[in-house]
C-alpha positions as CSV (number, residue, x, y, z in Angstrom):
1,X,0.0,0.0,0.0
2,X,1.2,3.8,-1.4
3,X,0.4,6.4,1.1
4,X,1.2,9.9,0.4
5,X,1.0,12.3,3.2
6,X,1.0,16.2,2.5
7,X,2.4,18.1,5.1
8,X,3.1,21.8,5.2
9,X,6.1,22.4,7.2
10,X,8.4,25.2,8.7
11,X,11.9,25.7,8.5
12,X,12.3,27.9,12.2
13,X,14.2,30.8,11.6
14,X,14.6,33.5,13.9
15,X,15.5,37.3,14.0
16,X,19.0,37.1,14.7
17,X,19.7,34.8,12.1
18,X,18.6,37.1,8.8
19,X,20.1,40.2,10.7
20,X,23.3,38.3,10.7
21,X,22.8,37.1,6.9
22,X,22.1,40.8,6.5
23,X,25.1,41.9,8.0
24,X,27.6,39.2,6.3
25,X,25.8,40.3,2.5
26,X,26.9,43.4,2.6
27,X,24.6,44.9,0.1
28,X,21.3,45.0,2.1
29,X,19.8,48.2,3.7
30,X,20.2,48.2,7.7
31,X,16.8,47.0,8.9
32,X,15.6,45.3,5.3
33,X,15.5,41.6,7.1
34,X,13.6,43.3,10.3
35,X,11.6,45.0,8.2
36,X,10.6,41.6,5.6
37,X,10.7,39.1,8.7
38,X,7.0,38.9,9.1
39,X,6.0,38.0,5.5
40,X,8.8,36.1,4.4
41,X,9.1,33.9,7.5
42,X,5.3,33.5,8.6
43,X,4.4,31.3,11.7
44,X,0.8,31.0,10.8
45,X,-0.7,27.6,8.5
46,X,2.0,24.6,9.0
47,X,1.2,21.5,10.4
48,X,4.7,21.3,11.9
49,X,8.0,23.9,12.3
50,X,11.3,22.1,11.9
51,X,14.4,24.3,13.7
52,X,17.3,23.7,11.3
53,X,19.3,26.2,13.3
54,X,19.2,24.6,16.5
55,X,17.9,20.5,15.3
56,X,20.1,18.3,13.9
57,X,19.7,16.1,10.9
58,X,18.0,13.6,12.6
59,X,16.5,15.4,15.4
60,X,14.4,17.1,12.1
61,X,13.9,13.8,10.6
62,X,12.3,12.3,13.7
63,X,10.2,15.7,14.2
64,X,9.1,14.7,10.1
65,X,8.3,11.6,11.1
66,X,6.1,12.0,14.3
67,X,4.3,14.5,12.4
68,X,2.8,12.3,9.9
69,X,2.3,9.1,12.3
């Protein structure tokens, strides 16, 4: 038997992170990531966040997986 789950999931990301990414690009405007955080990164309508930044590998796949069991 084929089962195929759809699940809409989250990669966390947090504020400190993208001001960093800012910081390191060099050609972003001071405050652009602040400023996009809330649309680009919403935390609204996912069945499950996954926190690459602080998870590992398998610490994500085992979050995957008790999501769709």
């Amino acid at each position: 038997m084929l089962w195929h789950i759809k699940l809409k999931f989250l990669r966390g990301i947090y504020m400190e992170i993208i001001q960093k990414w800012e910081q390191e690009r060099k050609d972003r405007c001071p405050g652009s990531a602040e400023a996009s955080f809330t649309y680009l990164y919403p935390r609204d309508g996912y069945d499950l966040t996954v926190d690459t930044h602080f998870m590992t590998a398998s610490e994500c796949v085992n979050r995957i997986l008790d999501g769709i069991m």
